[in-house]
VOVEX-745012 format. One record per residue (C-alpha): residue in three letters; x, y, z. Coordinates in steps of 0.25 Angstrom, whole numbers, padded with zeros to 4 digits, always signed. Layout:
N
ALAXYZ...
This chain:
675
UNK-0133-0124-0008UNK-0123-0129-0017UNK-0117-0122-0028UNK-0114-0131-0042UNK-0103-0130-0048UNK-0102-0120-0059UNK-0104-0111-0048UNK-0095-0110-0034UNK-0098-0100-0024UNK-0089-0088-0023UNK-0079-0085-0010UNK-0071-0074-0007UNK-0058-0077-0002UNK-0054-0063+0005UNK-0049-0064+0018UNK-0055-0059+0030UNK-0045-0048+0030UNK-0049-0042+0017UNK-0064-0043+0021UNK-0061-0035+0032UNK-0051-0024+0023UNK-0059-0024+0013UNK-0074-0022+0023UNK-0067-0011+0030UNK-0062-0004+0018UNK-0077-0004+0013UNK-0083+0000+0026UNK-0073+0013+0026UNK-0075+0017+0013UNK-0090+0013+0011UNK-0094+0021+0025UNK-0090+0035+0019UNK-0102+0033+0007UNK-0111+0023+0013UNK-0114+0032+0024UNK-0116+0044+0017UNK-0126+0037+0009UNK-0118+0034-0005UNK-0129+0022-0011UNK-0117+0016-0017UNK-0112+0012-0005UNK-0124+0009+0001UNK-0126-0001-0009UNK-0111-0004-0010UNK-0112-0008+0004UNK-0125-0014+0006UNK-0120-0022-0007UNK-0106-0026+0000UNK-0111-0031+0015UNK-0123-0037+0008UNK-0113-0046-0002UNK-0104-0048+0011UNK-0116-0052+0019UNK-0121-0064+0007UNK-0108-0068+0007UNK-0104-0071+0021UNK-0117-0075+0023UNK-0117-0085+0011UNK-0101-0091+0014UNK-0103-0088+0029UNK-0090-0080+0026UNK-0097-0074+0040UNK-0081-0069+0044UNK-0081-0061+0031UNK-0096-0054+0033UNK-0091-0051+0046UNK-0079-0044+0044UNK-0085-0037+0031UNK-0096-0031+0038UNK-0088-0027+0051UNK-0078-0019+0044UNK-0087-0015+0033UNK-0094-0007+0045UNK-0079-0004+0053UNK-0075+0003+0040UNK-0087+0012+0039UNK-0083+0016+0054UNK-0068+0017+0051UNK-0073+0027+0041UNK-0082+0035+0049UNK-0071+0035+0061UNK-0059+0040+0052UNK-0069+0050+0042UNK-0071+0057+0057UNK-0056+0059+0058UNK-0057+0067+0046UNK-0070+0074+0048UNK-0063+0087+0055UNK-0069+0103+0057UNK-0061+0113+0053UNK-0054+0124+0063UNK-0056+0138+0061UNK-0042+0146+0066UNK-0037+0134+0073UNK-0025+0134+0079UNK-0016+0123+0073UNK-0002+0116+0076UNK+0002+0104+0069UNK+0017+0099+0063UNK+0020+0099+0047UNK+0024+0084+0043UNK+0032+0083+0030UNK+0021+0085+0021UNK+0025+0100+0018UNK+0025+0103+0002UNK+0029+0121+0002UNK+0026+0128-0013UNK+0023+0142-0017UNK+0023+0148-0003UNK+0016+0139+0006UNK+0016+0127+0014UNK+0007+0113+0012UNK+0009+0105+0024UNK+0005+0094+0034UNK+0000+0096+0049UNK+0001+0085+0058UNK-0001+0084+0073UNK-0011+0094+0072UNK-0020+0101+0081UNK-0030+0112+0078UNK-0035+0121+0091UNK-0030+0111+0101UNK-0036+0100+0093UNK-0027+0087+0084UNK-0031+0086+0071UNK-0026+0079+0060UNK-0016+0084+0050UNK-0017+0098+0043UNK-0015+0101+0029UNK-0008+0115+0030UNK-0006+0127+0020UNK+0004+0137+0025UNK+0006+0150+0015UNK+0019+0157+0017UNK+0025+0151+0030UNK+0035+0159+0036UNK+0045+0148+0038UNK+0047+0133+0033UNK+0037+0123+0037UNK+0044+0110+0039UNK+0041+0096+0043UNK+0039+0095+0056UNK+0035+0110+0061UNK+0024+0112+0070UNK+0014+0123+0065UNK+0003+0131+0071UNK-0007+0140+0067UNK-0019+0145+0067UNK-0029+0142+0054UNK-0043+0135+0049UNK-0042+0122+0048UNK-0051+0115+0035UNK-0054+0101+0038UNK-0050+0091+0027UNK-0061+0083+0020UNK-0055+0068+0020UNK-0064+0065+0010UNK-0065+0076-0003UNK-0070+0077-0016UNK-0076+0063-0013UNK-0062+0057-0011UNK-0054+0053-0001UNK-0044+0064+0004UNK-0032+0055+0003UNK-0022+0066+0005UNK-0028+0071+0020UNK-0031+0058+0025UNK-0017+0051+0023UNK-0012+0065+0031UNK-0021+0064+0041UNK-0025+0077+0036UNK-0038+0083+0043UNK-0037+0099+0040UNK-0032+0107+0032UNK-0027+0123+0032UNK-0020+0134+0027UNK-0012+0145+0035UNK-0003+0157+0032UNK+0013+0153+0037UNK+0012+0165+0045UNK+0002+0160+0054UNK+0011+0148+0057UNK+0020+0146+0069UNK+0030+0134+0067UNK+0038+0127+0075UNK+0049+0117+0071UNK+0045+0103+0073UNK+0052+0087+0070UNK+0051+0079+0059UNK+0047+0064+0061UNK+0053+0053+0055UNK+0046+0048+0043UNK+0045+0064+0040UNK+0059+0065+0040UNK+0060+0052+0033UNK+0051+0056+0021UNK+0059+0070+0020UNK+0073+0064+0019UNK+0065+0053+0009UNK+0059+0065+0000UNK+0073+0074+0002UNK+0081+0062-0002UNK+0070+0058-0016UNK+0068+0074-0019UNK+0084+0077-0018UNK+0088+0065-0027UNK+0076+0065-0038UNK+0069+0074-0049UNK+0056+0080-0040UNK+0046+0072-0048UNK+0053+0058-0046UNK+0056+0063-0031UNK+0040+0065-0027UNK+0037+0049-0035UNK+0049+0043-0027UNK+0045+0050-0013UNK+0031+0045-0015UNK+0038+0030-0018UNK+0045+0031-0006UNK+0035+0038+0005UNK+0022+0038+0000UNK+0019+0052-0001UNK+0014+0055-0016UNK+0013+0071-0013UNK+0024+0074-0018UNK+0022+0068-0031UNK+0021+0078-0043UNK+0006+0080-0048UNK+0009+0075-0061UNK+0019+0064-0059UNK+0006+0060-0050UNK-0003+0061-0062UNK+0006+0054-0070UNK+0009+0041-0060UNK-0007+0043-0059UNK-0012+0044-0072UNK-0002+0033-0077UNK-0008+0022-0064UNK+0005+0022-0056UNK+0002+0031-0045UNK+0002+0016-0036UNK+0018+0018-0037UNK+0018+0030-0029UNK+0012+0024-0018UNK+0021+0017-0007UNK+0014+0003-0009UNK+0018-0012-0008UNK+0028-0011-0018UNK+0037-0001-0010UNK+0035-0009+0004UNK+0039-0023-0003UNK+0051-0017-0008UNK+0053-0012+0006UNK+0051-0024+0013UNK+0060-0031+0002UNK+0073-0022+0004UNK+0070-0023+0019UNK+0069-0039+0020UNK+0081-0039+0010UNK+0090-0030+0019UNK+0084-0037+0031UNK+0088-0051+0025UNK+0101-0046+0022UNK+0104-0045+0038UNK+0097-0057+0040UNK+0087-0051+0050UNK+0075-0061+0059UNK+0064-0062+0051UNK+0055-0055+0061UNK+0064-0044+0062UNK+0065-0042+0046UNK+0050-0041+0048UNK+0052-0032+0062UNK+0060-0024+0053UNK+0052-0024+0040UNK+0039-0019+0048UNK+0045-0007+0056UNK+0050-0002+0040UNK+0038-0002+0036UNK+0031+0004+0047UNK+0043+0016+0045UNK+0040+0017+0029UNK+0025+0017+0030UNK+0029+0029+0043UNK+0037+0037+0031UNK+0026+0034+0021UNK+0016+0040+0032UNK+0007+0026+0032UNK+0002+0028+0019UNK-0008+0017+0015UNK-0002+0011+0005UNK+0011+0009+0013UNK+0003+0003+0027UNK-0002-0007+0018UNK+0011-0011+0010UNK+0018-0010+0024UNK+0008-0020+0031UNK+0007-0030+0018UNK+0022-0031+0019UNK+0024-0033+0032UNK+0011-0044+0032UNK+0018-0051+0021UNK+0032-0050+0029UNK+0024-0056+0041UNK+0017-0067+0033UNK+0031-0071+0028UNK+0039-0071+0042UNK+0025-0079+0049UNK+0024-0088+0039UNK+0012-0084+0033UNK+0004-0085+0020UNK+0003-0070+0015UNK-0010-0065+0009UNK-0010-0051+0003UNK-0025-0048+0003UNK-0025-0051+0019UNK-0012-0042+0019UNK-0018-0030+0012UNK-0031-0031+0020UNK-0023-0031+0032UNK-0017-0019+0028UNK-0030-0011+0024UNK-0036-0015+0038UNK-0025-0010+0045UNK-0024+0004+0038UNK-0040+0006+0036UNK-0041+0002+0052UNK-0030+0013+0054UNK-0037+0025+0046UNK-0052+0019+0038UNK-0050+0032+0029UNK-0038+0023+0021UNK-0050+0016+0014UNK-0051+0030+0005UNK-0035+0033+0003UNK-0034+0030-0012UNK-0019+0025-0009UNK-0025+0015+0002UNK-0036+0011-0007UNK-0028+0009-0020UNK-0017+0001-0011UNK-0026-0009-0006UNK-0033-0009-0018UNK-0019-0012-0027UNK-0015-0023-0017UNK-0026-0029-0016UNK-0029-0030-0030UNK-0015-0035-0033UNK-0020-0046-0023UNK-0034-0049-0030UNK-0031-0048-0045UNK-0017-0050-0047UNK-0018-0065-0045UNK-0028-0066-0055UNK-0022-0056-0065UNK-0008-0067-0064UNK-0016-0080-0066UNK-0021-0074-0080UNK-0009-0067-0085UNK+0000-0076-0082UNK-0005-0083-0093UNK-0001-0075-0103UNK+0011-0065-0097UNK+0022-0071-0090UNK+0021-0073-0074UNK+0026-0061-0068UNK+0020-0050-0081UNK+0008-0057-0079UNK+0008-0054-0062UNK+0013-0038-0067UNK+0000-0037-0076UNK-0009-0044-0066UNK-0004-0034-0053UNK-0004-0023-0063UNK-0019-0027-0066UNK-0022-0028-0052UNK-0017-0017-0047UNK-0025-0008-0057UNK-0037-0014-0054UNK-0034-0013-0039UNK-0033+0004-0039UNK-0044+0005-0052UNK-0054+0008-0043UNK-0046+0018-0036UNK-0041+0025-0048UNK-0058+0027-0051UNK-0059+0032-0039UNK-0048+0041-0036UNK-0042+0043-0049UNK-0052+0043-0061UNK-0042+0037-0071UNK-0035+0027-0075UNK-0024+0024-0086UNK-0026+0011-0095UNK-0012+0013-0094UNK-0009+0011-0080UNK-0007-0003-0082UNK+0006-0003-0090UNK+0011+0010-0082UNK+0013+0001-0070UNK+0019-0010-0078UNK+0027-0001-0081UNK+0032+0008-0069UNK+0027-0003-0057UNK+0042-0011-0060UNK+0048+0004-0064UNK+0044+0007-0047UNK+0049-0009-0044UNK+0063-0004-0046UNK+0062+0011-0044UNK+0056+0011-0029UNK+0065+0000-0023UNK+0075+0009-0030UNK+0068+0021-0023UNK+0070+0016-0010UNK+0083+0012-0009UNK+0089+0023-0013UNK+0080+0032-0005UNK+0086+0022+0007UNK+0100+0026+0001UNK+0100+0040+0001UNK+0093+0041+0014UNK+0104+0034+0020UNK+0115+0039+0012UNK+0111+0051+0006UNK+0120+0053-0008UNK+0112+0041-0012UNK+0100+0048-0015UNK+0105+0052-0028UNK+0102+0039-0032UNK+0088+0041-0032UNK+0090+0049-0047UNK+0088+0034-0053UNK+0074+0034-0045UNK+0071+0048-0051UNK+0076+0041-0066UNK+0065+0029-0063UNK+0053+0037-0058UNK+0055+0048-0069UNK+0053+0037-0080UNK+0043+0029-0071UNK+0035+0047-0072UNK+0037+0045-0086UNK+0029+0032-0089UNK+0020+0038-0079UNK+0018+0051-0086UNK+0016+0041-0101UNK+0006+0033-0096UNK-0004+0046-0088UNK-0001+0054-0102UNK-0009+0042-0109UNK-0025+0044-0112UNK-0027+0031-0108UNK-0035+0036-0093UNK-0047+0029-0090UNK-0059+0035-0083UNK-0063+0027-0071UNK-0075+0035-0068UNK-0081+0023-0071UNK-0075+0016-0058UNK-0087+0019-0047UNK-0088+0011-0035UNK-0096+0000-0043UNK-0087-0002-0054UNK-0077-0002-0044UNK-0086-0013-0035UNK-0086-0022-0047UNK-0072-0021-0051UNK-0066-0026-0037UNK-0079-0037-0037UNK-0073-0040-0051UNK-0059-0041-0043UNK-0064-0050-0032UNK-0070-0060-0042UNK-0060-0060-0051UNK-0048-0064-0037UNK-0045-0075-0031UNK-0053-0071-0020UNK-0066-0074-0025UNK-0067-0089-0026UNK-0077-0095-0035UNK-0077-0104-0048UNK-0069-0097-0059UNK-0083-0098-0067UNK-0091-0090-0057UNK-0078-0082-0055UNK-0077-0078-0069UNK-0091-0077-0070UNK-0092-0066-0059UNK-0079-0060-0063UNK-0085-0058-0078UNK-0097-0052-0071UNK-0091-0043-0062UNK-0082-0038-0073UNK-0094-0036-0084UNK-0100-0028-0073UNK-0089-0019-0069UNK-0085-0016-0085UNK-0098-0014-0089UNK-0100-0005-0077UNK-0088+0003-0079UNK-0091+0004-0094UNK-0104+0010-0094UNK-0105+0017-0081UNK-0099+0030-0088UNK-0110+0031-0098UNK-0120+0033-0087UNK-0111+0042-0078UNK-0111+0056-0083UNK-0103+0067-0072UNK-0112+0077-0078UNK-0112+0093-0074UNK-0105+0095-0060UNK-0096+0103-0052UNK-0087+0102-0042UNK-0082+0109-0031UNK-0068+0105-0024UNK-0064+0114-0013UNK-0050+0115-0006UNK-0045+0122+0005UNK-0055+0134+0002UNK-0053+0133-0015UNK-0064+0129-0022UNK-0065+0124-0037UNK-0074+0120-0046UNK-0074+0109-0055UNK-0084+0109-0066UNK-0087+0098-0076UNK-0098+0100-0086UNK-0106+0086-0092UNK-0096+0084-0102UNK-0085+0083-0092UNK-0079+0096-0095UNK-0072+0102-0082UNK-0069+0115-0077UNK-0062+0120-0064UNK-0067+0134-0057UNK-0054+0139-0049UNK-0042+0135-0043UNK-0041+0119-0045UNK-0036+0113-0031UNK-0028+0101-0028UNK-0042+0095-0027UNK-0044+0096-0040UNK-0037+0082-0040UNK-0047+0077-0032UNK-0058+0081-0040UNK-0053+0074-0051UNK-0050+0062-0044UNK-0066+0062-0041UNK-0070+0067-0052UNK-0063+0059-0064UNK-0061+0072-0068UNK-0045+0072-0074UNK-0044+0088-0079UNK-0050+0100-0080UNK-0056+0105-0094UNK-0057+0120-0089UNK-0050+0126-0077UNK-0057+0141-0073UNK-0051+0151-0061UNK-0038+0144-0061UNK-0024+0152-0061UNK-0016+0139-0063UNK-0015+0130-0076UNK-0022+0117-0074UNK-0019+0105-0082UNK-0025+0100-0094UNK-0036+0112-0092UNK-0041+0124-0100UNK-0039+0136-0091UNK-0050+0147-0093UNK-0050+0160-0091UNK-0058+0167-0082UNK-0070+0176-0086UNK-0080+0170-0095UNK-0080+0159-0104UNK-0084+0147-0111UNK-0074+0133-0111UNK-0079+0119-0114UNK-0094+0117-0105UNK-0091+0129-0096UNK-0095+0143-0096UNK-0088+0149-0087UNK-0087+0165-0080UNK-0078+0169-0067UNK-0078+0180-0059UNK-0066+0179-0050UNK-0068+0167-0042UNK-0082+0164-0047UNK-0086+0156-0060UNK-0097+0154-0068UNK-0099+0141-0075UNK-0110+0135-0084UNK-0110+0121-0091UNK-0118+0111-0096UNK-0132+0121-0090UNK-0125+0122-0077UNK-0120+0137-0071UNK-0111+0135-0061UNK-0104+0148-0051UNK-0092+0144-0043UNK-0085+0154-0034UNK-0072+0150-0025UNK-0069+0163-0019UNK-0061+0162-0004UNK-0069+0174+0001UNK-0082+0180-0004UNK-0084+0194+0002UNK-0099+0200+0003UNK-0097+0206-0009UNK-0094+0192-0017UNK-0106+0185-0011UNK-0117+0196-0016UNK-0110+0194-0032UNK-0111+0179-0029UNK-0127+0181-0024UNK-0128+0191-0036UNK-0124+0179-0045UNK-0131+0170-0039UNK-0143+0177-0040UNK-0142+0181-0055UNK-0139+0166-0061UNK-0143+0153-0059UNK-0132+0142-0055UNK-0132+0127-0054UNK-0121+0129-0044UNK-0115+0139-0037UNK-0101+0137-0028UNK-0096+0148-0021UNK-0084+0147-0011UNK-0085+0156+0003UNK-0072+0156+0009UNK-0077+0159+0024UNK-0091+0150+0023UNK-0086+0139+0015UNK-0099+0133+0010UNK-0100+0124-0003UNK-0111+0118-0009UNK-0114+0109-0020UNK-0126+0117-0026UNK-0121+0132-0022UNK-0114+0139-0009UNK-0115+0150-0004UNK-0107+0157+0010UNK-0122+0161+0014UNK-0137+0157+0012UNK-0130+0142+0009UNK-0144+0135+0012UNK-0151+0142+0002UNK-0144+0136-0011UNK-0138+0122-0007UNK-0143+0110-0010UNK-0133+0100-0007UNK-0122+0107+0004UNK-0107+0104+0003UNK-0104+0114+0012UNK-0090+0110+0019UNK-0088+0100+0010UNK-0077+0105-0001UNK-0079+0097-0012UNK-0089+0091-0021UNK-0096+0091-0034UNK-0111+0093-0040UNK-0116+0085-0051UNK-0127+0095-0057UNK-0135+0081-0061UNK-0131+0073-0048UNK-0129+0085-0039UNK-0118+0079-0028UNK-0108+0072-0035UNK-0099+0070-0024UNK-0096+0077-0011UNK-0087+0079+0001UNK-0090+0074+0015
């Protein structure tokens, strides 16, 4: 069959490599919802390895369906392997010994530490997150502990996200212990511990605390030290990339390296001997964080292509990079900074040449390759702020034109003088000037997150997302075809997309629902009437954040049973009362809640003595409930229609017992669970 020619067949000029990224990454992350029977990706998937098979079939590409399809199906068993890593039992009075690394942060009393090196009853475990109230002496880096306590096994996967924050620590467990129950015994500290503690000493000592937690993250890695609403502002204004160690900071590495290395006029092949074991140290001081293992190996790719003589190619480069660490640890595939790394890089890749060919016809060369890597880039995490973020400022575009050549001058700055004063120490003070940069770069932050200008992306599910990457594809220089059917299918897919996006919201309506998020033994409940009025019952914990990143929820309305002042919320008093959709009443820990028809009882006591169960069962029996939560400390047993410590069978309908976290739609029942 030949084809005329107002029409020429389309090709697809990825590499092998990429196939082979991009299948394994699809394979991972499709295997934790096409085997659990999510129709979505049952169709996703029969739709992708159908397309892949036409395809190869049609172009006999037959090396491109082949190695599709095999890591397609290596990824789902990467998953399965790694998930079992993470699938743990808890211990009951085990006795544990394990070593406190540098991730120790001590307020108000008590201790919120690391354990590595871990054994519980004889047996190696992963990492603990430990709690330790009044301790009788100073936990420090290094000390071996042991005691004797529960161990509660960390969900990987929570509030239907991915638990980021355990799985870059290896974290498996988790536990809380009185400091008089502990015996410590003085241990060493290893190298890159003792490096990121002089690091932090010298930044902290030198700088205002705010500017200090932004440059120790620039220098390291490690955002936890970062201040909740300096986070918030980076965040909310799109500039929370710059915190992350990225390609930026490893070329400016690699530059200063080969310019010193130049200097003494060192062998080529040593230069590049030299430039890879300091990378290897910094991603070992940056604890291999993903977005660093893949500005490491594309750096020392491109070094290599250059000292062999060989062409470089960025896509192949990044995909070697993704292989690498996916075949290390599958789990990467849901790590938002993984995911948000590859997905910049790659867009920049992608997009960016296309952006420049048609601004540079109206800015200048080198304004229209800013605007068009700008473009890129936003389009790259877009998906990823949907997903992981709910928002997104219109903003955010001029933010980083702004700041993004601010950080240009202020990191490689930064690092020099962090180099200084580790070697000769009084030059640390010099590091005021950083503090001067990055309190004004906190100040353009802070403008552009105050603005009103947020953007729901709610509207951003997986198939909108679909079309905006096959949007993408078609729109690159990777997808070959005439520039008529190219524009045709680009006009098409982009139709599609908007007309999608537009009008998806008019049929999607969250409705009545409740939601349960549990931690460490706390419960709270978050309910949102139809209207989209919120209200938190109890103690809000720091999963509260995670909710919101589910949920799209960005505040609290009402906050119920809480001592402390919650932002942007109105604080009720307990008793009974009346404020916005909700009628509410407490008694002690238990509330009573009726909105839009629906009567709700919640109670998060710790214990519940003989007596508190016969009130609860007289309750129970006198009024009629939609649904009912009640938290027994010593039979932990949560379900998403009503729980009970005894007699659990009679009233569930859908059980969720174990499983922390979840929330019921009174229209759709399930909204979203934890496995």
């Amino acid at each position: 069959m030949k084809f005329n020619s107002t029409f020429q067949p389309f090709e697809l000029n990825f590499r092998p490599l990429v196939v082979v990224f991009l299948s394994f990454l699809f394979g991972i992350v499709s295997a934790r919802y096409l085997y659990g029977g999510d129709m979505f990706y049952v169709v996703l998937v029969v739709f992708s390895l159908g397309s892949v098979l036409i395809y190869g079939i049609l172009r006999k590409k037959f090396l491109f369906l082949t190695l599709a399809i095999v890591f397609f199906f290596a990824g789902n068993l990467g998953f399965f392997i790694s998930y079992d890593l993470y699938s743990c039992a808890d211990y009951s009075s085990a006795f544990v010994v394990g070593r406190v690394n540098d991730k120790i942060e001590e307020e108000d009393g008590y201790y919120s530490l690391i354990l590595e090196d871990v054994t519980a009853s004889g047996e190696q475990i992963g990492n603990v997150s430990l709690y330790v109230w009044s301790p009788k002496e100073e936990i420090k880096t290094g000390d071996v502990l042991s005691f004797t306590a529960d161990l509660d096994s960390i969900k990987i996967f929570t509030l239907n996200s991915f638990n980021t924050w355990a799985f870059r620590r290896n974290i498996t467990h988790s536990c809380f212990v009185e400091g008089s129950q502990i015996d410590l015994v003085s241990g060493g500290v290893r190298f890159d511990e003792k490096a990121r503690m002089k690091i932090k000493d010298l930044i902290y000592s030198n700088m205002s605390e705010k500017s200090a937690s932004v440059a120790y993250a620039l220098v390291t890695g490690d955002q936890a030290m970062v201040e909740l609403d300096v986070n918030q502002s980076y965040r909310n204004s799109g500039l929370i990339h710059i915190l992350s160690v990225s390609g930026l900071h490893i070329t400016f590495l690699a530059t200063l390296v080969a310019w010193i290395l130049k200097l003494l006029k060192v062998n080529r092949y040593i230069n590049f001997g030299i430039t890879f074991c300091i990378f290897l140290l910094y991603s070992y001081i940056c604890d291999f964080l993903p977005s660093v293992v893949r500005a490491v190996i594309m750096g020392l790719i491109f070094i290599a292509s250059g000292l062999f003589g060989k062409a470089y190619d960025g896509l192949s480069s990044l995909s070697i990079a993704g292989i690498l660490s996916l075949f290390i640890s599958p789990l990467y595939a849901f790590d938002v900074g993984f995911l948000m790394s590859y997905a910049c890089v790659g867009a920049i890749y992608v997009l960016q040449p296309v952006f420049s060919k048609y601004l540079r016809k109206i800015f200048p060369n080198k304004v229209a390759d800013l605007f068009a890597l700008s473009f890129a880039t936003q389009i790259g995490i877009l998906p990823f702020l949907a997903s992981f973020f709910s928002t997104l400022n219109l903003l955010s575009f001029f933010s980083n034109l702004i700041v993004v050549p601010i950080f240009a001058i202020l990191f490689p700055a930064l690092i020099i003088l962090v180099l200084l004063g580790l070697l000769i120490g009084p030059a640390g003070v010099m590091l005021i000037s950083i503090d001067w940069g990055l309190q004004i770069v906190l100040v353009i932050a802070s403008f552009f997150a105050s603005t009103d200008l947020q953007l729901s992306l709610n509207a951003l599910d997986p198939i909108a997302i679909t079309l905006l990457y096959m949007v993408c594809i078609v729109a690159s220089y990777f997808f070959m075809a005439s520039i008529r059917t190219k524009y045709a299918v680009t006009v098409l897919l982009s139709t599609l997309f908007a007309l999608f996006t537009l009008l998806s919201p008019l049929f999607y309506t969250r409705g009545s629902q409740v939601s349960v998020i549990e931690t460490y033994g706390t419960y709270n409940m978050v309910v949102e009437s139809n209207s989209g009025q919120t209200l938190c019952l109890g103690q809000p914990s720091f999963k509260i954040n995670d909710y919101f990143k589910v949920s799209g929820v960005n505040h609290f309305d009402y906050v119920l049973g809480s001592a402390v002042q919650i932002e942007d919320a109105v604080m009720l008093a307990t008793g009974e009362g009346q404020a916005g959709d909700f009628y509410y009443k407490t008694d002690g820990s238990s509330f009573i809640v009726e909105f839009d028809g629906i009567k709700i009882f919640f109670t998060n006591d710790e214990s519940i003595s003989y007596n508190d169960k016969e009130r609860l069962r007289e309750i129970l029996a006198q009024q009629t409930f939609d649904f009912v939560f009640i938290k027994d400390y010593e039979y932990p047993i949560s379900k998403s229609y009503i729980a009970t410590s005894d007699e659990e069978e009679m009233y569930a309908d859908i059980s969720m017992k174990n499983l922390g976290n979840f929330t019921y739609n009174f229209e759709k029942k399930l909204a979203w669970g934890i496995d």
